[in-house]
DSSP file (Angstrom, degrees, kcal/mol; ACC not computed):
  #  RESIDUE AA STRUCTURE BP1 BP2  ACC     N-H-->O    O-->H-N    N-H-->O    O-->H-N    TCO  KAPPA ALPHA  PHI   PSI    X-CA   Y-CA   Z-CA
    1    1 A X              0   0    0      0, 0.0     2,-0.6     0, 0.0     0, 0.0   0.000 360.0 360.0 360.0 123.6  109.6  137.2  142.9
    2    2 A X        -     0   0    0      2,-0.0     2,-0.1     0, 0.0     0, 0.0  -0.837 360.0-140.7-101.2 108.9  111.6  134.1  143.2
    3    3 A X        -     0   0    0     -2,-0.6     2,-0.4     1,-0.0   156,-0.1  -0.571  17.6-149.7 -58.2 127.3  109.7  130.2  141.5
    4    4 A X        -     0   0    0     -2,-0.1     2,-0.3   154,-0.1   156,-0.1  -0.902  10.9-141.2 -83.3 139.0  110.7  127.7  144.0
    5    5 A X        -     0   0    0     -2,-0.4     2,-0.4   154,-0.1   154,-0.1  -0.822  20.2-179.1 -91.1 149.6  111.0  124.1  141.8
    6    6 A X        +     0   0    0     -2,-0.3     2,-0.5   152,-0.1   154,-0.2  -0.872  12.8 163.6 -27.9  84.3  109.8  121.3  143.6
    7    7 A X        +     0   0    0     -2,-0.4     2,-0.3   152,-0.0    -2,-0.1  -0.917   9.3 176.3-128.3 126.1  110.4  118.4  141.2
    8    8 A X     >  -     0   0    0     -2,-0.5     4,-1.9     1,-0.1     3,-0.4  -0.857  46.8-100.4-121.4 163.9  110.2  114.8  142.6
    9    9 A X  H  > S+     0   0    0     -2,-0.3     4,-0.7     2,-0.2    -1,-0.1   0.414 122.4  51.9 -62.1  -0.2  110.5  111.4  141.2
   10   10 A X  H  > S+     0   0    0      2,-0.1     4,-2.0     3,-0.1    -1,-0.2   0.803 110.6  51.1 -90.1 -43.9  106.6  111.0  141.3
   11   11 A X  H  > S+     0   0    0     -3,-0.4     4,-1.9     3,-0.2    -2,-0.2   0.789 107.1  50.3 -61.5 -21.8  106.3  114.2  139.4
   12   12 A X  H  X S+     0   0    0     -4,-1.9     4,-2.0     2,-0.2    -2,-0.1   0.985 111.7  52.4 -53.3 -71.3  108.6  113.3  136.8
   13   13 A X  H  < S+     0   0    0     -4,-0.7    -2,-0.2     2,-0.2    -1,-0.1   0.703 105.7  53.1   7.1 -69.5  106.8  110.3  136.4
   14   14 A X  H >X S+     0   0    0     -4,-2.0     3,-2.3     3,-0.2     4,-1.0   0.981 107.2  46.7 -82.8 -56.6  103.9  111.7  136.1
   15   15 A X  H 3< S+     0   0    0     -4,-1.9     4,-0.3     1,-0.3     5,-0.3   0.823 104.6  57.3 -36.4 -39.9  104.5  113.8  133.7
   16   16 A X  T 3< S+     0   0    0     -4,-2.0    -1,-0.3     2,-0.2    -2,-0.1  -0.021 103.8  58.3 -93.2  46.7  106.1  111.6  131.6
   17   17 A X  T X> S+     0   0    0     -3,-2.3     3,-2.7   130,-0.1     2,-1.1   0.515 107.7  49.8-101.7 -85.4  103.0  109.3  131.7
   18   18 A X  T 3< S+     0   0    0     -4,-1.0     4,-0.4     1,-0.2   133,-0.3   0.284 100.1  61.3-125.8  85.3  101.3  112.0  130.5
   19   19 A X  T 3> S+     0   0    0     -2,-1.1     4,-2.0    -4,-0.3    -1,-0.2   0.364 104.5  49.9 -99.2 -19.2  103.4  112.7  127.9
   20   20 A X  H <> S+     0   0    0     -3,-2.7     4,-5.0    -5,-0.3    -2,-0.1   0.985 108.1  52.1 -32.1 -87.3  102.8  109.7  126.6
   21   21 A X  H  X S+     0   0    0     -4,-0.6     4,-2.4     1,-0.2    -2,-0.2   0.724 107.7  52.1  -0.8 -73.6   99.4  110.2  126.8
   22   22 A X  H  > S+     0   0    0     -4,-0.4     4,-1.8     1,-0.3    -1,-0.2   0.871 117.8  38.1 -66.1 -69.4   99.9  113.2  125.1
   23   23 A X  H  X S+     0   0    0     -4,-2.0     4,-2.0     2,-0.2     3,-0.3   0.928 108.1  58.7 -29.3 -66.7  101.9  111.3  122.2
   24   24 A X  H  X S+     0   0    0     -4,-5.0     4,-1.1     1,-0.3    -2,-0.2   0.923 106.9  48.2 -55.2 -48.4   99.9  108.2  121.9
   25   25 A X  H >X S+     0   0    0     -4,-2.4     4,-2.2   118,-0.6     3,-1.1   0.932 114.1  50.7 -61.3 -38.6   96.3  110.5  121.0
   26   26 A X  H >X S+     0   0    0     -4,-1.8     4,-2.3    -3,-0.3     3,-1.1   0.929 109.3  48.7 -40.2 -72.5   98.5  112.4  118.4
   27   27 A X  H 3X S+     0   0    0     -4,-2.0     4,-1.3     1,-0.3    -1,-0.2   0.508 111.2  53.5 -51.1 -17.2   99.7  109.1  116.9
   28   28 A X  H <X S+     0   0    0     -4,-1.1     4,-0.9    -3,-1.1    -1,-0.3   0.962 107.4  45.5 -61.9 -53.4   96.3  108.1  116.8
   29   29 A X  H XX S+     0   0    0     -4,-2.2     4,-1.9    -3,-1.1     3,-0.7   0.929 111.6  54.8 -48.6 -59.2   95.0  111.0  115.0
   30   30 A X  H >X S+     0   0    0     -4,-2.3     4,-1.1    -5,-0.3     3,-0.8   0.952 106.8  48.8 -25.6 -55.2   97.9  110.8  112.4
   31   31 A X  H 3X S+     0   0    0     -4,-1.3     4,-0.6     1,-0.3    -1,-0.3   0.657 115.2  43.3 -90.4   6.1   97.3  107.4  111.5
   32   32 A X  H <X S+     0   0    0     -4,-0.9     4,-1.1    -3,-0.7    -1,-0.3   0.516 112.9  56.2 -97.5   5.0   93.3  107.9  111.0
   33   33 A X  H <X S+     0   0    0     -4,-1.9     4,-0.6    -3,-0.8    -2,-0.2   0.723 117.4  32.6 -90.4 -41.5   94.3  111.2  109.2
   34   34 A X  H  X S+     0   0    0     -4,-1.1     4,-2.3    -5,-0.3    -2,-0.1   0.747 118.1  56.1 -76.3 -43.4   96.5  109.1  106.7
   35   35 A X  H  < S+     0   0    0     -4,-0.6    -3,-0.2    -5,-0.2    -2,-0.1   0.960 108.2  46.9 -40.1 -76.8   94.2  106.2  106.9
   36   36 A X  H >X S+     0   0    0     -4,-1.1     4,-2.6     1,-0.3     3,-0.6   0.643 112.3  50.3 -21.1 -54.6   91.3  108.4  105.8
   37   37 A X  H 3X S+     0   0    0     -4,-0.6     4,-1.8     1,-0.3    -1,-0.3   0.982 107.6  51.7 -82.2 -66.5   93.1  110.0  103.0
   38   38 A X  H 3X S+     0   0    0     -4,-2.3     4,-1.0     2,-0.2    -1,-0.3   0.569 108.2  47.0 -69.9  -9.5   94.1  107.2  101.7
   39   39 A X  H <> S+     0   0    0     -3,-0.6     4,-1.2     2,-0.2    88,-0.9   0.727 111.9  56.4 -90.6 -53.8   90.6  105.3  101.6
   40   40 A X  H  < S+     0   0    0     -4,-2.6    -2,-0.2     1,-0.3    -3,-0.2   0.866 107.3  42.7 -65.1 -26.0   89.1  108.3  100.0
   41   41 A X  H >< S+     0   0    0     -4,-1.8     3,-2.5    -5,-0.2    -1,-0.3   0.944 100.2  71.7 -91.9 -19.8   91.3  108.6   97.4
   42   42 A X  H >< S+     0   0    0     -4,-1.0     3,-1.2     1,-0.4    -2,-0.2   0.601  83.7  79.8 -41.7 -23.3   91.2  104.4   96.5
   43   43 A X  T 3< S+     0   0    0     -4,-1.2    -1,-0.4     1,-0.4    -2,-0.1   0.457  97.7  33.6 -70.7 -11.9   87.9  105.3   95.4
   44   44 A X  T <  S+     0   0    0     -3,-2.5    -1,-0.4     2,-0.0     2,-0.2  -0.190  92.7 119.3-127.7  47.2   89.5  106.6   92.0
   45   45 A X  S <  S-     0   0    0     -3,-1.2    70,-0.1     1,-0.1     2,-0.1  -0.623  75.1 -97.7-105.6 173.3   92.4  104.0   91.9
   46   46 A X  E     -A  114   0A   0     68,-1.1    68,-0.9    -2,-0.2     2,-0.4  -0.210  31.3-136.3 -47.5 147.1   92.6  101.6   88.7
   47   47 A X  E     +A  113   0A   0     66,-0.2     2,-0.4    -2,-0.1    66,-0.2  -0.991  29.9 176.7-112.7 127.8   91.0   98.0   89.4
   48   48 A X  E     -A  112   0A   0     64,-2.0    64,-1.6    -2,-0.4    62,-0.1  -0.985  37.6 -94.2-138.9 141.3   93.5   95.0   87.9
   49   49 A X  E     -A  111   0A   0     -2,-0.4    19,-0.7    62,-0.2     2,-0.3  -0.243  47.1-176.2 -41.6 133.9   92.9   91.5   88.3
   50   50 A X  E     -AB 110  67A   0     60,-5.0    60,-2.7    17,-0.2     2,-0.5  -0.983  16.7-146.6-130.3 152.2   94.3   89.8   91.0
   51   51 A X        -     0   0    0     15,-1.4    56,-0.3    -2,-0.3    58,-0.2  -0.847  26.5-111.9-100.9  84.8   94.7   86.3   92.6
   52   52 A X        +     0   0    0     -2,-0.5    55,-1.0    54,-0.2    13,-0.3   0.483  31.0 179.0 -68.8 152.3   94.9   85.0   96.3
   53   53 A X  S    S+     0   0    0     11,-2.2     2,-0.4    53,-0.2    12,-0.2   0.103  75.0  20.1-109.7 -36.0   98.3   83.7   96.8
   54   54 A X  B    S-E   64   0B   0     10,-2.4    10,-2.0    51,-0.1    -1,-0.2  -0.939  87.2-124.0-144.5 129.7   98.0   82.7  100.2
   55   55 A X        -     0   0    0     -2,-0.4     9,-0.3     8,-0.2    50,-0.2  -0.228  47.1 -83.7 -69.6 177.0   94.0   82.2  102.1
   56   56 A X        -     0   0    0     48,-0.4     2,-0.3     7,-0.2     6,-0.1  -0.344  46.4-121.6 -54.1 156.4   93.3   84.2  105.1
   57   57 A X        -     0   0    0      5,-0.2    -1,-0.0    -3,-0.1     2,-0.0  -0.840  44.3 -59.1-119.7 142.7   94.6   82.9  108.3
   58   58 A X  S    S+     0   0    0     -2,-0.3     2,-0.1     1,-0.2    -1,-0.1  -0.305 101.7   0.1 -85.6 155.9   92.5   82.1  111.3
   59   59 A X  S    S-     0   0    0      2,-0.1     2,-0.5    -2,-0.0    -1,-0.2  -0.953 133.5  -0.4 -91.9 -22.4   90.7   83.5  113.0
   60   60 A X  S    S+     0   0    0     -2,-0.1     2,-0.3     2,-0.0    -2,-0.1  -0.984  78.6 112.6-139.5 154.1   91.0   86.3  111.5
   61   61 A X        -     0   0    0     -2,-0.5     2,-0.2    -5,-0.1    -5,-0.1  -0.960  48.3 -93.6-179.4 151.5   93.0   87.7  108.4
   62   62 A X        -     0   0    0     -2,-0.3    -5,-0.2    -6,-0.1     2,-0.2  -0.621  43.0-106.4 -72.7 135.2   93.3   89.0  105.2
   63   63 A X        -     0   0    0     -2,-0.2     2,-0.4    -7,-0.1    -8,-0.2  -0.552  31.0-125.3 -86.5 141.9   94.1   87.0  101.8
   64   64 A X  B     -E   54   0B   0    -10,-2.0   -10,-2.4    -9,-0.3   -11,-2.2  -0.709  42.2-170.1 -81.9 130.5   97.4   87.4  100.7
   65   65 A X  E     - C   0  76A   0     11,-2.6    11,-0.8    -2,-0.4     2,-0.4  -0.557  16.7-150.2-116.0 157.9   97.0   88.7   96.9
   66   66 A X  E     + C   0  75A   0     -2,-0.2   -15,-1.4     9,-0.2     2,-0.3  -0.813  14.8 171.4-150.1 136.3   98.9   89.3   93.9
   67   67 A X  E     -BC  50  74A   0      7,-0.8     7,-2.2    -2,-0.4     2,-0.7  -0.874  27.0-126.2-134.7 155.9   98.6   91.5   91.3
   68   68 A X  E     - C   0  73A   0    -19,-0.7     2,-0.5    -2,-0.3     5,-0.2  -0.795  25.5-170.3-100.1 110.5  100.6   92.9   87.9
   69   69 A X        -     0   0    0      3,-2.0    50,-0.1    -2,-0.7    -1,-0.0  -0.757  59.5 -36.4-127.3 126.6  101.0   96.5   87.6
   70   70 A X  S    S-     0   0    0     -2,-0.5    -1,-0.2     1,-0.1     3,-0.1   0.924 126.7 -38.3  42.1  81.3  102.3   98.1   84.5
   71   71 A X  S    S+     0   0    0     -3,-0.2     2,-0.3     1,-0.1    -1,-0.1   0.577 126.8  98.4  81.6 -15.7  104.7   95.5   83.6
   72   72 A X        -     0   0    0     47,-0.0    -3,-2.0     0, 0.0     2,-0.6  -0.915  65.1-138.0-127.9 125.0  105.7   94.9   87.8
   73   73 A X  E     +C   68   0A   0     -2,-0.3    -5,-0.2    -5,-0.2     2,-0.2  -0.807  25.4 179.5-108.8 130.1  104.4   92.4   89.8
   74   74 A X  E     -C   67   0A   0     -7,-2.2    -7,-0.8    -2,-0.6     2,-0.4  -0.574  13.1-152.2-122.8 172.8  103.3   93.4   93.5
   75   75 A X  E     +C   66   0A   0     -9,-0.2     2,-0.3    -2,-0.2    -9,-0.2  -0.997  21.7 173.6-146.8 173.5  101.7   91.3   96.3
   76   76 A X  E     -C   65   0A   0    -11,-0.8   -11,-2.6    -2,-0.4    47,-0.1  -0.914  27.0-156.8-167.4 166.0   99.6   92.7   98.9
   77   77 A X        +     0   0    0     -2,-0.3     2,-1.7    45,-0.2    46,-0.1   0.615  47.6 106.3-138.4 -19.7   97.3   92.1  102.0
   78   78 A X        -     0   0    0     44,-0.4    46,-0.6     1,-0.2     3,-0.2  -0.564  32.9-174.9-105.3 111.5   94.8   94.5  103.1
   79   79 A X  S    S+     0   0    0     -2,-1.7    45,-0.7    44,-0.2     2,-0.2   0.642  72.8   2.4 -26.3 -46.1   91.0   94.1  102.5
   80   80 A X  S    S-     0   0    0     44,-0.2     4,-0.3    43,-0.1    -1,-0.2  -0.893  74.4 -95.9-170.4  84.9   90.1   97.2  103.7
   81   81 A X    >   -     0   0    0     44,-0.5     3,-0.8    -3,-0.2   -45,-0.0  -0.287  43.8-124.8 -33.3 162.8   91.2  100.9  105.3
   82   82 A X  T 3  S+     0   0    0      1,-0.2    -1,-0.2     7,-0.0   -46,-0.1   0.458 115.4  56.0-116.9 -22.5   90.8  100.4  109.0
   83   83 A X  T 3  S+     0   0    0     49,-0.0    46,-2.9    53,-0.0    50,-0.4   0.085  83.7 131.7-102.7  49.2   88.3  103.7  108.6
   84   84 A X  S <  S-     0   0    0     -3,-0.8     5,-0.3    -4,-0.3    44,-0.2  -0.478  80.2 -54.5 -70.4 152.7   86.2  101.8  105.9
   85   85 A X    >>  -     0   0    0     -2,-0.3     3,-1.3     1,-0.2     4,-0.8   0.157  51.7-122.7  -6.5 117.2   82.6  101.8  106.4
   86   86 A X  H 3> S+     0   0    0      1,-0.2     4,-1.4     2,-0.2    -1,-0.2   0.767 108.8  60.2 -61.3 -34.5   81.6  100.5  110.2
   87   87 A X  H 3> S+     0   0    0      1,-0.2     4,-0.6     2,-0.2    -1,-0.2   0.608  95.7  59.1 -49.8 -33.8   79.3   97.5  108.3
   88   88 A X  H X> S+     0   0    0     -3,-1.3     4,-3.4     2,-0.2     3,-1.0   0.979 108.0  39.5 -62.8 -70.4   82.0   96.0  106.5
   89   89 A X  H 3X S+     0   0    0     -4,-0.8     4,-2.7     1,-0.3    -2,-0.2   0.838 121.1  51.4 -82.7 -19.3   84.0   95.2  109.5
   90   90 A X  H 3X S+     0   0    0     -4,-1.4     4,-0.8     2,-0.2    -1,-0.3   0.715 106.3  53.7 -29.0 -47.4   80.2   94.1  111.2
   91   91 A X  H <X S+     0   0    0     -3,-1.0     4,-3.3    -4,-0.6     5,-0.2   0.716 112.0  42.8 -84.5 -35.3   79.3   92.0  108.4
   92   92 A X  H  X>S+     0   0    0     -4,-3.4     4,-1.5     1,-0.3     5,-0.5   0.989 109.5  54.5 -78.4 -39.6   82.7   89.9  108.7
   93   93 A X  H  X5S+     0   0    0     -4,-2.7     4,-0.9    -5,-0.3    -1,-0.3   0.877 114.8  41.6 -70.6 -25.1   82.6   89.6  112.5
   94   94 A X  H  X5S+     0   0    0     -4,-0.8     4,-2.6     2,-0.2     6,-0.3   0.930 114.2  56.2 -83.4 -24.9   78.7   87.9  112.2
   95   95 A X  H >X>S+     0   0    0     -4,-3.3     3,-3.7     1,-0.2     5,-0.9   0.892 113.5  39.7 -56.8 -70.9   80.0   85.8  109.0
   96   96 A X  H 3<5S+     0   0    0     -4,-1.5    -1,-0.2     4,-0.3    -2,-0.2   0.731 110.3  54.2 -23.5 -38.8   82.5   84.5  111.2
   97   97 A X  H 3<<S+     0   0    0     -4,-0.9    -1,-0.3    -5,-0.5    -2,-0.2   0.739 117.2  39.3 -85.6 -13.9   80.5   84.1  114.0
   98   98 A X  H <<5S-     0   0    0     -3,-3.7    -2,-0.2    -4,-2.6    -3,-0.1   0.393 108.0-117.3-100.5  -3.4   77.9   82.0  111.7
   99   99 A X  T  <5S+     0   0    0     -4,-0.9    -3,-0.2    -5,-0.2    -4,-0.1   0.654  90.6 109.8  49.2  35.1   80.4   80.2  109.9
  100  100 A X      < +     0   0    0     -5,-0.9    -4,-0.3    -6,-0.3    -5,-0.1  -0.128  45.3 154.6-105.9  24.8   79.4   81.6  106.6
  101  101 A X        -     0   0    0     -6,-0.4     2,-0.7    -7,-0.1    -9,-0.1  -0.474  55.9-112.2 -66.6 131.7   83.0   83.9  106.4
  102  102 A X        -     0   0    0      2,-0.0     2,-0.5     1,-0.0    -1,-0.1  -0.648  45.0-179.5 -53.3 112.0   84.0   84.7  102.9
  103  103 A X        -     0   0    0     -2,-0.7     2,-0.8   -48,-0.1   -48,-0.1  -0.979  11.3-155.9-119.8 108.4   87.4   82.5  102.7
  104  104 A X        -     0   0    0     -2,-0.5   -48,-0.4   -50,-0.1     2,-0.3  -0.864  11.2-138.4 -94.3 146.1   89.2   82.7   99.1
  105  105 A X    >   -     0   0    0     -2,-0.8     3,-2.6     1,-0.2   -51,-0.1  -0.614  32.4 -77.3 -67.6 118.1   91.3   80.0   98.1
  106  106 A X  T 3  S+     0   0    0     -2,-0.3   -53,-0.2     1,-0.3    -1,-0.2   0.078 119.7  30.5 -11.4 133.8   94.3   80.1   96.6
  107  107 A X  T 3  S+     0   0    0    -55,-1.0    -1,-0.3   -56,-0.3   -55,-0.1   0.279  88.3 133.2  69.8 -15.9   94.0   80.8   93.0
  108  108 A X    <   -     0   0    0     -3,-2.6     2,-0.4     1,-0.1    -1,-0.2  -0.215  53.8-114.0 -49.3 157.0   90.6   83.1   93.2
  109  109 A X        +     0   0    0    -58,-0.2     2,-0.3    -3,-0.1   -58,-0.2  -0.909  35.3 174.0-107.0 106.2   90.3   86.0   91.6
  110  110 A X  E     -A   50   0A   0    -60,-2.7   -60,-5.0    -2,-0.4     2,-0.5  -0.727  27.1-125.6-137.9 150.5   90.0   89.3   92.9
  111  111 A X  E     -A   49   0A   0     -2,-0.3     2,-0.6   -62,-0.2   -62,-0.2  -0.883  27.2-153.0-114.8 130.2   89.9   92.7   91.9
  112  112 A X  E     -A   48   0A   0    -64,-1.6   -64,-2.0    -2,-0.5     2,-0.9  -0.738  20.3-141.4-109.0 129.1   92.2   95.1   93.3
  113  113 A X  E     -AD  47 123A   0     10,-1.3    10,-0.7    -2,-0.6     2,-0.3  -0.564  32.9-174.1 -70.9  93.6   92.2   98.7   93.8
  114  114 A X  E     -AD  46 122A   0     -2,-0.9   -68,-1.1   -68,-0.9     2,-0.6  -0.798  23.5-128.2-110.2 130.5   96.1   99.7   92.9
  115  115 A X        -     0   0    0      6,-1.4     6,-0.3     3,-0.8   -70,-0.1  -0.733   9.3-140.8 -88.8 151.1   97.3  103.4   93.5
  116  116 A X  S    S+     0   0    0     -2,-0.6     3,-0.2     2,-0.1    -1,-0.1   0.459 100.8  45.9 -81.6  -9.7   98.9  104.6   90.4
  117  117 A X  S    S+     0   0    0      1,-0.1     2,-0.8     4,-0.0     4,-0.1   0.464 124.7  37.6 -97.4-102.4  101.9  106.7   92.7
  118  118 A X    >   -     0   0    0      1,-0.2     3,-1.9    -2,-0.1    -3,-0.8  -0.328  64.3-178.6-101.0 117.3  102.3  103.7   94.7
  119  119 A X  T 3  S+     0   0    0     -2,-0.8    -1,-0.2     1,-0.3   -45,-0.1   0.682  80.1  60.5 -45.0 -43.6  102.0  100.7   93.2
  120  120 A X  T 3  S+     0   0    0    -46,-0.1     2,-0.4    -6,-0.1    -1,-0.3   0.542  87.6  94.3 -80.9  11.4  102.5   98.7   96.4
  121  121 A X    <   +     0   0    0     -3,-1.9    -6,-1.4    -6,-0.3     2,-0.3  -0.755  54.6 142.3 -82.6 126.9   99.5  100.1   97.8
  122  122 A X  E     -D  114   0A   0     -2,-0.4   -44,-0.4    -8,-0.2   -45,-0.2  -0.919  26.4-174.3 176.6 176.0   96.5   98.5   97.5
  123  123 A X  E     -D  113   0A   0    -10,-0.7   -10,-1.3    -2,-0.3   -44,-0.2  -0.785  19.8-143.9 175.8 146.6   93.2   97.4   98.6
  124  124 A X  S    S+     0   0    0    -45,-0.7   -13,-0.2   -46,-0.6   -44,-0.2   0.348  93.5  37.2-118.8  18.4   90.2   95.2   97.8
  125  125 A X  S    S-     0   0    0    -12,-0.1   -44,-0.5     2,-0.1    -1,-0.2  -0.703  91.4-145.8-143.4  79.7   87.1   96.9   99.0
  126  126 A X        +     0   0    0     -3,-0.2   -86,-0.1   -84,-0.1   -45,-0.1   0.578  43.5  45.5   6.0 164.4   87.9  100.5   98.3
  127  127 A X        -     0   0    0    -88,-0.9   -87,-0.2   -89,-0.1   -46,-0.2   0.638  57.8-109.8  69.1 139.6   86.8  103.7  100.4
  128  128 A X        -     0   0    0    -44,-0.2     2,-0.5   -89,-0.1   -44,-0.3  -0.506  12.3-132.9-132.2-174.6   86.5  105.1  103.7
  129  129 A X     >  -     0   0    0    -46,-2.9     4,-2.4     1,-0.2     5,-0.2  -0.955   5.8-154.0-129.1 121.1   83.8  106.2  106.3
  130  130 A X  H  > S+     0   0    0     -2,-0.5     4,-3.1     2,-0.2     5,-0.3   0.979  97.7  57.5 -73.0 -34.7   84.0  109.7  108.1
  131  131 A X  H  > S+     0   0    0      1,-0.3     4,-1.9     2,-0.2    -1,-0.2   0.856 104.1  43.1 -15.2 -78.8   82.2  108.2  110.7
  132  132 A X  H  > S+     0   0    0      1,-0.3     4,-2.1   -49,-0.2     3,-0.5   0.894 118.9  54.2 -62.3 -49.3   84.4  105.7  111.4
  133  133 A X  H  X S+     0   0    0     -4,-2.4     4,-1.0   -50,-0.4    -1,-0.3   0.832 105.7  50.7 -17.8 -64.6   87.0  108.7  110.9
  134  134 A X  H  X S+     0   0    0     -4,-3.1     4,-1.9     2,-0.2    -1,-0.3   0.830 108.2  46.2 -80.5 -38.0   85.6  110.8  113.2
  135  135 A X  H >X S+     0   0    0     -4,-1.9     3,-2.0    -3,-0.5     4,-1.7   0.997 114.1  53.3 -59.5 -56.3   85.3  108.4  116.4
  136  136 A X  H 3X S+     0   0    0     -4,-2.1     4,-1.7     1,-0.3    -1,-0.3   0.845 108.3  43.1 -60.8 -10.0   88.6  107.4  115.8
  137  137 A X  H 3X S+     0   0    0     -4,-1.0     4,-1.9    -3,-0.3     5,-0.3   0.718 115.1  54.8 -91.3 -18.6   90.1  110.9  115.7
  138  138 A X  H <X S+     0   0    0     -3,-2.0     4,-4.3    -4,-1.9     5,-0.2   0.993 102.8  56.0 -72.8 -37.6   87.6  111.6  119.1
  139  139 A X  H  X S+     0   0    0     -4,-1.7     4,-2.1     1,-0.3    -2,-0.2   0.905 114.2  41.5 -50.8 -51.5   89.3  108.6  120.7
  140  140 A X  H  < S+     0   0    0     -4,-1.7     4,-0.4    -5,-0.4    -1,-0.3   0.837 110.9  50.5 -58.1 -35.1   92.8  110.7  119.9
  141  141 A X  H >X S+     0   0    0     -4,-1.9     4,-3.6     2,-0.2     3,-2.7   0.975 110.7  52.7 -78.6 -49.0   91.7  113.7  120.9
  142  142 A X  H 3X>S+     0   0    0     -4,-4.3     4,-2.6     1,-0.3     5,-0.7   0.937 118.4  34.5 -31.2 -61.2   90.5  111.9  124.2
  143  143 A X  H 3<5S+     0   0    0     -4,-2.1  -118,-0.6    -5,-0.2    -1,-0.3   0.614 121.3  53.7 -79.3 -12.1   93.9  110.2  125.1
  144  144 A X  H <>5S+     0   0    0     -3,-2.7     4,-2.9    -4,-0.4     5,-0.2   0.816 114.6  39.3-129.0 -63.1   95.4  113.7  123.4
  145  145 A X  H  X5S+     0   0    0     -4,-3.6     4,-2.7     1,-0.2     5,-0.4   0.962 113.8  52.9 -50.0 -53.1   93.1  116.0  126.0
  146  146 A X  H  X5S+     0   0    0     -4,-2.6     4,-2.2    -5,-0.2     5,-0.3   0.969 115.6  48.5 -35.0 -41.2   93.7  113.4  129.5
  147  147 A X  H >><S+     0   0    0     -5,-0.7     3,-1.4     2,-0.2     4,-1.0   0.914 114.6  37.3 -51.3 -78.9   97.5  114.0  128.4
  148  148 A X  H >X S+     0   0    0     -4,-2.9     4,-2.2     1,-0.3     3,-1.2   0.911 120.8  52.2 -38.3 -70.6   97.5  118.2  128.0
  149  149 A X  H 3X S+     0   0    0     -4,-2.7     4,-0.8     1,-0.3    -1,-0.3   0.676 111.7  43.3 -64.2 -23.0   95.2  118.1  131.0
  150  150 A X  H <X S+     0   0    0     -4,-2.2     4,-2.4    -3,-1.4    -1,-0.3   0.795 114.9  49.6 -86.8 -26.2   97.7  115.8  133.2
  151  151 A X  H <X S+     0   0    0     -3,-1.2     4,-1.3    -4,-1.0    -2,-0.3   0.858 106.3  54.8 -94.7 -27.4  100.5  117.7  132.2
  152  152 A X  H  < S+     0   0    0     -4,-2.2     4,-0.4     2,-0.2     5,-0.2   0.752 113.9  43.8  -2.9 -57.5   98.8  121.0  133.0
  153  153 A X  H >X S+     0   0    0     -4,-0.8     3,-6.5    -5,-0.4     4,-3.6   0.996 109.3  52.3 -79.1 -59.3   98.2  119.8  136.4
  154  154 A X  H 3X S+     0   0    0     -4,-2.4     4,-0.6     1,-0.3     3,-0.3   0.795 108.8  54.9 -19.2 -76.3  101.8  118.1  137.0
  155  155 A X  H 3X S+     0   0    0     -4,-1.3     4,-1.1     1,-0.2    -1,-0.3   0.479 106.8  52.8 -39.1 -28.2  103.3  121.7  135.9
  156  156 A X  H <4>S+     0   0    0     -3,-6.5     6,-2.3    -4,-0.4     5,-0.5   0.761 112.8  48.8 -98.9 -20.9  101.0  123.5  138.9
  157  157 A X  H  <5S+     0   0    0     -4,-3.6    -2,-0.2    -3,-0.3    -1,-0.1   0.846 106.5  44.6 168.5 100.4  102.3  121.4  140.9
  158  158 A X  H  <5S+     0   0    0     -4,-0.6     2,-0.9     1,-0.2  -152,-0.1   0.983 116.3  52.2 -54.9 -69.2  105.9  121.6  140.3
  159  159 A X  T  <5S-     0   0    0     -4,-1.1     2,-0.5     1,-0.2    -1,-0.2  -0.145 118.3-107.2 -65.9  38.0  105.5  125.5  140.3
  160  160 A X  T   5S+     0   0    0     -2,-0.9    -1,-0.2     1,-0.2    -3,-0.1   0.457  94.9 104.0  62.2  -8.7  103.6  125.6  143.9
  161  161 A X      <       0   0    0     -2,-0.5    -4,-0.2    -5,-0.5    -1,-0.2   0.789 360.0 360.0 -85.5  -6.5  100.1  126.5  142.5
  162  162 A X              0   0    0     -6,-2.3    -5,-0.2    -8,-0.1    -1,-0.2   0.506 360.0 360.0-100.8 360.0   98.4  122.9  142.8
């Protein structure tokens, strides 16, 4: 039995849209797989004082921090894992929308969640949400499935079956 190929420059195309696809839901899933992991363990990190260096930047942003650990002085930006608790990131968007937003100042004092293997790592609201986990990883699997499922179809048909 002899495959005739039929491959044109719209199927090529298409596939490598979605292979993309295919990519982009992975990468999602990765980084809320890393995210995750990494929120869930801040929850056991060391707290050491640290101080804003630099305020948040409008409209929205994170206070630029610094903090001393063991002897080493690090500086740092993020509030929050991006799968912290869905409320958190709720709570800022109405302060902000009421003009009541938490702004620190240069020279506050904040306590920071530092991991003890890396030191430049670090956080000031601990902790993650599987919630928030799990939509983002459906949102990957979504962009992951369209992908498999375009390139499935592209492939019947290259090979005559579609």
């Amino acid at each position: 039995m002899r495959v005739s190929l039929t491959v044109t420059d719209d199927a090529v195309i298409k596939a490598g849209f979605f292979v993309a696809l295919l990519c982009f839901g992975v990468a999602i899933i990765a980084f809320a797989a890393r995210d995750h992991e990494r929120a869930q363990a801040s929850l056991a990190w060391p707290a050491v004082d640290g101080v804003v260096i630099a305020a948040a930047g409008p409209p929205v942003g994170d206070p630029r921090y610094a903090y001393n650990w063991r002897g080493r002085n690090y500086q740092g930006t993020r509030r929050r894992f991006i799968t912290a608790p869905a409320w958190l990131a709720v709570a800022d968007v109405l302060d902000r929308a009421a003009g009541n937003a938490r702004v620190h100042a240069p020279g506050d004092v904040l306590q920071i969640y530092v991991s003890p293997d890396q030191p430049q790592l670090s956080v000031v609201t601990p902790g993650g949400s599987r919630p928030v986990f799990l939509m983002i990883v459906g949102v990957g699997a979504l962009f992951s499935f369209f992908g498999v499922g375009g390139l499935l179809r592209a492939a019947a048909t290259v090979f005559g079956e579609g």
